[in-house]
C-alpha positions as CSV (number, residue, x, y, z in Angstrom):
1,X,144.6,18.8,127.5
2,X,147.4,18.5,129.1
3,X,148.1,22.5,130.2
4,X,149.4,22.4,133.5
5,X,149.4,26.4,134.3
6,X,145.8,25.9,133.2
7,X,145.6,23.4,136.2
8,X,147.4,25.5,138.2
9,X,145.2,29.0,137.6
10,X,142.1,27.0,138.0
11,X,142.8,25.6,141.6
12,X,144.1,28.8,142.5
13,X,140.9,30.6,141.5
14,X,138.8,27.3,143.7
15,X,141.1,28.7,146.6
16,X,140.5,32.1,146.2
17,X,136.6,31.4,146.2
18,X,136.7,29.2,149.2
19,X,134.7,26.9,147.3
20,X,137.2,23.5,147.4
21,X,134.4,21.9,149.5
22,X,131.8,22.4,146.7
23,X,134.3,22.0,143.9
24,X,132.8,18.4,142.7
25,X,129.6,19.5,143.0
26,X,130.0,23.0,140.9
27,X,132.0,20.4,138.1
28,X,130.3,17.4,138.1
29,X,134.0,16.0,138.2
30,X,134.6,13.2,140.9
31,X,136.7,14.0,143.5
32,X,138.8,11.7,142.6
33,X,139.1,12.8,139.6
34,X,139.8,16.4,140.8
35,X,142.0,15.2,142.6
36,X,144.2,13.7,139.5
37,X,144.3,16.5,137.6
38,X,145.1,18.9,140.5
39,X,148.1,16.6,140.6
40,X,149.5,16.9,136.8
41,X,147.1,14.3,134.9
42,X,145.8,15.6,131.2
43,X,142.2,16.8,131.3
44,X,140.0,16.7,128.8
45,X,137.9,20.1,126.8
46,X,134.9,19.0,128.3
47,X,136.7,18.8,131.8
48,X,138.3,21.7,131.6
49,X,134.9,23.0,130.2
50,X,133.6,22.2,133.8
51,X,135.5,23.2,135.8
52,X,135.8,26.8,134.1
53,X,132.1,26.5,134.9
54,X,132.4,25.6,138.7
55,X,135.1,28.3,139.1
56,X,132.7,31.4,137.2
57,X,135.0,32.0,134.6
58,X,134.6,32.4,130.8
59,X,136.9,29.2,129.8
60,X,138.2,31.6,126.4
61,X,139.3,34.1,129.2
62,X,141.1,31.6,131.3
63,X,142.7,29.8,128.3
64,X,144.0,33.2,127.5
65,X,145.1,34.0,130.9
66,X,142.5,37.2,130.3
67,X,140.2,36.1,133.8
68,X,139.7,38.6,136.1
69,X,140.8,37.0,139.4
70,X,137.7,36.8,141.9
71,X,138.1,38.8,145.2
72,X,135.9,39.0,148.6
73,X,135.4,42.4,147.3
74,X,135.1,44.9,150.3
75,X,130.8,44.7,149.8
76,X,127.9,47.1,150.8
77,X,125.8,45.3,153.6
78,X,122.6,46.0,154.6
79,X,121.3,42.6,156.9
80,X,120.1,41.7,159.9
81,X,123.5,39.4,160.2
82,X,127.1,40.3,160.0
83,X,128.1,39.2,156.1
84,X,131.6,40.7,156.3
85,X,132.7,37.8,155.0
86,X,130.0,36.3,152.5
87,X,129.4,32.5,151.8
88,X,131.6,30.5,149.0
89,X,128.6,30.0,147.1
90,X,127.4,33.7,146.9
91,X,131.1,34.5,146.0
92,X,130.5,32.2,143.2
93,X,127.3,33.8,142.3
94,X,129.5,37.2,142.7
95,X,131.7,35.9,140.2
96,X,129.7,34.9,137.5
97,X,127.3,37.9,137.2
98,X,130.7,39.3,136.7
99,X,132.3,37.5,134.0
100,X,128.5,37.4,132.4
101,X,128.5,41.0,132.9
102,X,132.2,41.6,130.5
103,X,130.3,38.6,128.1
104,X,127.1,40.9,127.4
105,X,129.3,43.5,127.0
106,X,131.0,42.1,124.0
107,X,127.8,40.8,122.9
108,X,125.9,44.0,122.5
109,X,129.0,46.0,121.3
110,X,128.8,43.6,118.6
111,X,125.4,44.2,118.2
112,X,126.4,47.8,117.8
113,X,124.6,49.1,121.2
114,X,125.5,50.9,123.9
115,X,125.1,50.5,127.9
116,X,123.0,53.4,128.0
117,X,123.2,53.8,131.4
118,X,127.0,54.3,131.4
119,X,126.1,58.0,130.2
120,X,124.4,58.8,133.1
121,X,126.7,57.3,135.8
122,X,128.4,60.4,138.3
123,X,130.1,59.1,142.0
124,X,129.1,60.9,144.2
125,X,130.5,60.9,147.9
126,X,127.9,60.9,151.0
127,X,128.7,63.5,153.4
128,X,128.3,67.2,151.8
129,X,125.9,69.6,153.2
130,X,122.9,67.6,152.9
131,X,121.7,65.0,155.0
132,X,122.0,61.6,153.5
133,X,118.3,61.6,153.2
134,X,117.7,64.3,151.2
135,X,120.5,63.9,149.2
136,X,118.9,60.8,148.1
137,X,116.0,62.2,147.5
138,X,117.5,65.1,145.2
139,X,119.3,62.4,143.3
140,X,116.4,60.6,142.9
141,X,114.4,63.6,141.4
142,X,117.0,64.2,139.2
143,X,117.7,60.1,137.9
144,X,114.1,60.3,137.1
145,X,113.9,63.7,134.7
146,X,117.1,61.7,133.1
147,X,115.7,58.3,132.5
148,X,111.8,58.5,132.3
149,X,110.7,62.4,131.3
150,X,107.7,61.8,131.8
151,X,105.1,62.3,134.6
152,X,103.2,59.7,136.9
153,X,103.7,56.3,138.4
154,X,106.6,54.4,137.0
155,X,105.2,51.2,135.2
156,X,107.3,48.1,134.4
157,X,110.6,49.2,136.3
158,X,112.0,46.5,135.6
159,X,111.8,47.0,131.9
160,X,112.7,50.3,132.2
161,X,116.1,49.2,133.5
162,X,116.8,46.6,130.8
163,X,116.4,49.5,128.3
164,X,119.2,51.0,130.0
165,X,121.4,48.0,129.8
166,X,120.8,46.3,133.2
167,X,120.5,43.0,133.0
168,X,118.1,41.3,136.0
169,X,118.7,37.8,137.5
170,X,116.5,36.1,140.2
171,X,119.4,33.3,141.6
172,X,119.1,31.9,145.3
173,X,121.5,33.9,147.7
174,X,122.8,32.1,150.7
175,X,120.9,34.7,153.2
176,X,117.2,35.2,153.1
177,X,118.2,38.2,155.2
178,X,119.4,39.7,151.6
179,X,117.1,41.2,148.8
180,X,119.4,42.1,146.4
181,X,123.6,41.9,145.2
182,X,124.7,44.2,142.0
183,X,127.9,44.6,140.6
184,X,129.2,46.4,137.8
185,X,132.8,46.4,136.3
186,X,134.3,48.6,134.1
187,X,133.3,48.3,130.6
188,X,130.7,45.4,131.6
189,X,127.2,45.3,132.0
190,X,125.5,45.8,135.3
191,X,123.6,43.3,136.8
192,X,121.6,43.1,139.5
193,X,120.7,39.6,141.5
194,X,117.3,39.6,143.2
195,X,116.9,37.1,145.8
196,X,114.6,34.6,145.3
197,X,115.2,33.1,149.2
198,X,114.3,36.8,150.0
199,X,111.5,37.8,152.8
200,X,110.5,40.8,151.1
201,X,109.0,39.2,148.0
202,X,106.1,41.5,147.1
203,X,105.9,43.7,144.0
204,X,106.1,46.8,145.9
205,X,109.2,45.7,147.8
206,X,110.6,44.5,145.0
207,X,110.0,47.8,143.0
208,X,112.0,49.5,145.9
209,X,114.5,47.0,145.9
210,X,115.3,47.8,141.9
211,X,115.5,51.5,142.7
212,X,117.5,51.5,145.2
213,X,120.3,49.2,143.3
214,X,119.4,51.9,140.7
215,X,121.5,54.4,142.6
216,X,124.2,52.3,144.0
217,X,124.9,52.0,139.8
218,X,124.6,55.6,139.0
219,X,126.1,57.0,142.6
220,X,128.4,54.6,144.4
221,X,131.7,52.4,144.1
222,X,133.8,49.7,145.9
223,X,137.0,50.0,146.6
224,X,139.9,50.0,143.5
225,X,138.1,51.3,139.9
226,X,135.7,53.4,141.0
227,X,133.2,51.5,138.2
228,X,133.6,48.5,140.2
229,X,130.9,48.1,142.6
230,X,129.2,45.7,144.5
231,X,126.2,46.1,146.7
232,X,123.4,44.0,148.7
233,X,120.5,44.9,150.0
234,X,118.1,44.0,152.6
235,X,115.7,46.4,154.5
236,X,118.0,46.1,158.0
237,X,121.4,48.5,158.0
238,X,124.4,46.7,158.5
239,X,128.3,47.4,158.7
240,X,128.9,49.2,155.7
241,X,128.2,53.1,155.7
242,X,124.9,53.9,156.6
243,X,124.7,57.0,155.3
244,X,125.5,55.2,151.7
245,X,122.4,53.3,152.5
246,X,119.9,55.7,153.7
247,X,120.9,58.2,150.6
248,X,119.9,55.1,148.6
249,X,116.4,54.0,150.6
250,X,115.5,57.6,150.1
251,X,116.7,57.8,146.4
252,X,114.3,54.6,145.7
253,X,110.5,56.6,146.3
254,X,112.0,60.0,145.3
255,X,112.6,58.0,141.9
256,X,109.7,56.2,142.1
257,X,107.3,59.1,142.9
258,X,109.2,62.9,143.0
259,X,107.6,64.7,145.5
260,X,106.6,67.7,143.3
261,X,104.3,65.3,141.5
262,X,102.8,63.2,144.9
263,X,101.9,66.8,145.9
264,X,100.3,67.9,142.9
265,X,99.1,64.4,143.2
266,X,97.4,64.8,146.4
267,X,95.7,68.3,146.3
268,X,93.6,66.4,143.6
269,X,92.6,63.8,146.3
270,X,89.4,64.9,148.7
271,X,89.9,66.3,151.9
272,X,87.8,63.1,153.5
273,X,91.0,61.6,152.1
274,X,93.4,64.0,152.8
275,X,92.5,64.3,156.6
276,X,93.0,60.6,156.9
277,X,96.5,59.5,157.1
278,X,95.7,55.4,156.6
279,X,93.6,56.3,153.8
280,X,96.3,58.7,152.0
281,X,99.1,56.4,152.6
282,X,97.1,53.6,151.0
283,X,95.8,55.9,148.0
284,X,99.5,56.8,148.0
285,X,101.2,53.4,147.8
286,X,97.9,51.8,145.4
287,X,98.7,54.7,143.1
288,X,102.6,54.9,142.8
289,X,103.0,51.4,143.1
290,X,105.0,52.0,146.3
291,X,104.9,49.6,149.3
292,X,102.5,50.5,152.3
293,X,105.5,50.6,154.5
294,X,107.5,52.6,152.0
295,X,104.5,54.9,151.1
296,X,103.9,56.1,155.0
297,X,107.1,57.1,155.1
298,X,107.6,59.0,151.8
299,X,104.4,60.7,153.0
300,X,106.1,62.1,155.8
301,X,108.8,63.2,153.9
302,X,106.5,64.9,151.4
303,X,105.1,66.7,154.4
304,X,101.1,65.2,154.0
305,X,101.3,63.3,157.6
306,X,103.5,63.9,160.7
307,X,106.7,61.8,161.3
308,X,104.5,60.5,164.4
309,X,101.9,58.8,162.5
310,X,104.3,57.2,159.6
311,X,105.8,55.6,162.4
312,X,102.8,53.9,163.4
313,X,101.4,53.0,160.0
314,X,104.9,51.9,158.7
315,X,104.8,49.6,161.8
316,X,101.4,48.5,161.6
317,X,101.9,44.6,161.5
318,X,98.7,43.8,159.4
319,X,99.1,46.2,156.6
320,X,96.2,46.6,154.1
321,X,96.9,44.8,150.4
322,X,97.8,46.7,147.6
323,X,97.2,45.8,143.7
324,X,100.5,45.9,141.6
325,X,99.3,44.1,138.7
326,X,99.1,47.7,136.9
327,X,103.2,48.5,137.2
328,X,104.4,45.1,137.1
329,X,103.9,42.8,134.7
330,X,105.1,39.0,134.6
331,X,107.5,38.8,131.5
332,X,106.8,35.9,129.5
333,X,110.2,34.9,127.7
334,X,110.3,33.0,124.5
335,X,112.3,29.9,125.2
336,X,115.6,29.5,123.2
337,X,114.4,26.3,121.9
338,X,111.7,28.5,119.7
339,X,114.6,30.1,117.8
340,X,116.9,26.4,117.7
341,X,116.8,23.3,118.8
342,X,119.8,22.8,120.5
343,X,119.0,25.6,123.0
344,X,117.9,24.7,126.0
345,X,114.3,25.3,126.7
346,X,115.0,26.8,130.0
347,X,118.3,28.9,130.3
348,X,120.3,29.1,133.9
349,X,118.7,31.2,136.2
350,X,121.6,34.0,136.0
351,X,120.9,33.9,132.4
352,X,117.1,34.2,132.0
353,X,115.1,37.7,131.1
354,X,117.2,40.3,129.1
355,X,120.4,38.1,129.1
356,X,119.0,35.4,127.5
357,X,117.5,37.8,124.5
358,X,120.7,39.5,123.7
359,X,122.3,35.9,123.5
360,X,120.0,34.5,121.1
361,X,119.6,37.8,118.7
362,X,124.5,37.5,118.7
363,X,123.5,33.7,117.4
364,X,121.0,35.0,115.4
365,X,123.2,37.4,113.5
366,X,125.8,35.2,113.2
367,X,127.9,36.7,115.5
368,X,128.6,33.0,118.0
369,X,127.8,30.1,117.2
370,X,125.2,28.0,117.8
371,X,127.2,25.9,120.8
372,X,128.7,28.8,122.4
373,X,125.2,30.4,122.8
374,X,124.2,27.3,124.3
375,X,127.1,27.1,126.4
376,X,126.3,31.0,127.7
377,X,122.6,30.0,128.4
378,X,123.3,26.3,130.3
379,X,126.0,28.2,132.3
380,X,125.2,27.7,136.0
């Protein structure tokens, strides 16, 4: 190819993303080689094939100048470090769960679905006549009547979420210091990237972790289109708006367990129980699927044990275990090689779980081809 502007747009977008350094390694191209084409030589499909891949961008898009140009969009922080200006490589990561995010779009409007959870998406500013906190929590109450009727603990959230069009990708973030990073553009599919370097890796953490990115979707925006959003989460505040952050950490056990159920809950529990606030977190957290920590303190919001003794529990640093394996189950996904041979039999991380399926059932149905299903499902 010899498409010079396409040269041209392409090392643009490798400045934008601060990721020159990386650029070889993101291609496979030699530098060299990089190097020759940055200066005018032809390239060929498969080249320019990489290096749409090492700059996150769909290479149909680029070729028809349709991209969406990456930006350090302004981001919602909540770490133990300043990440006001986030690595090159999570800007990457940024980047791609937002052109996969326009791709699954297309690929279940074909399919003739909806992103369900587009119907249920209101802004909603912090900083009315509530406290952030209880705002959260009345949001919460109200996400759950709309997206699971009915009562009890919440089992597989994260399946729950997929149903609503959510797509959920475990990829390595640059900080272990972050749990989580979601974005949704308009008219794409959300996605929401979980951590795996994270130090919060048990269910229950993760469970709050998925909530609470469950009301940056519905409630909050970035900057620009209001449906543009971007959002990480860790269990620190940061320099973002904390109030956006604590309506969201109280959002995630309101969802999770409404207090009008916990209390009904609880007057079925013994008084032995009752009386003991370690025993009644613990029944609490084992029975809502909540974690220890996050249970004290929803406790003390539901008014069952004084703000005093949360404190303590929720800072307890041996903290008694809690069983999971009820709510959470590990999804065992098909490999693509089962439904073709020339699918890989592991996809890219950003593309395993929900992703993956919707790709295989658009090949299926004859709606890509077999290549560029493999190409969405290698893309890393």
């Amino acid at each position: 190819m010899s498409g010079n502007s396409l040269a041209e747009r392409i090392f643009q977008r490798v400045q934008e993303m601060g990721i020159e350094g990386d650029l070889a390694r993101y291609s496979g191209l030699e530098p060299s080689r990089l190097q020759a084409i940055q200066n005018g030589d032809p390239f060929s499909a498969s080249e320019y094939e990489q290096l749409c891949r090492a700059v996150a961008v769909d290479p149909v898009a680029m070729y028809r100048g349709e991209e969406t140009r990456p930006q350090r969009i302004p981001a919602r922080f909540r770490a133990a470090t300043s990440l006001d200006s986030p690595d090159a490589s999570d800007v990457r990561i940024l980047a791609m769960a937002a052109e996969m995010g326009r791709i699954l779009a297309h690929l279940v409007g074909m399919q003739g679905e909806e992103i369900a959870i587009a119907r249920h998406r209101k802004i909603l500013g912090v900083g009315g006549s509530a406290e952030p906190w209880r705002e959260g929590y009345a949001l919460g109450e109200q996400a759950r009547g709309l997206l699971r009727s009915e009562s009890g603990p919440v089992h597989e959230l994260e399946r729950l979420l997929n149903d609503l069009g959510v797509h959920i990708a475990r990829i390595a973030l640059s900080s272990t210091d972050v749990d989580a990073a979601s974005i949704w553009e308009p008219g794409a599919v959300p996605v929401i990237l979980l951590n795996r370097l994270s130090k919060r890796k048990h269910p229950g953490a993760l469970r709050a972790t998925l909530a609470h990115e469950l009301c940056h979707l519905l409630h909050d925006a970035g900057e620009g289109d209001i449906t543009t959003m971007v959002s990480w989460g860790t269990e620190q505040t940061g320099n973002y708006s904390n109030a956006v952050e604590m309506r969201a950490r109280a959002f995630s056990p309101s969802f999770l367990a409404p207090r009008s159920q916990v209390l009904g809950w609880a007057r079925e529990l013994g008084k032995a129980v009752r009386e003991d606030d370690d025993r009644l977190v613990y029944e609490l957290a084992s029975h809502w699927g909540l974690s220890f920590e996050g249970a004290a303190w929803h406790a003390k919001n539901c008014d069952l044990i004084r703000a005093e003794s949360a404190e303590d529990l929720a800072r307890r640093p041996r903290k008694p275990r809690i069983s999971y394996e009820l709510f959470e189950t590990v999804q065992t996904d098909v490999p693509p090689a089962m439904f073709h041979d020339l699918l890989p039999e592991d996809p890219a991380p950003l593309w395993q779980g929900w992703a993956a399926g919707i790709v295989i059932v658009s090949m299926e149905e004859g709606q890509i081809t077999t290549g560029r299903a493999r190409e969405l499902l290698t893309w890393s």
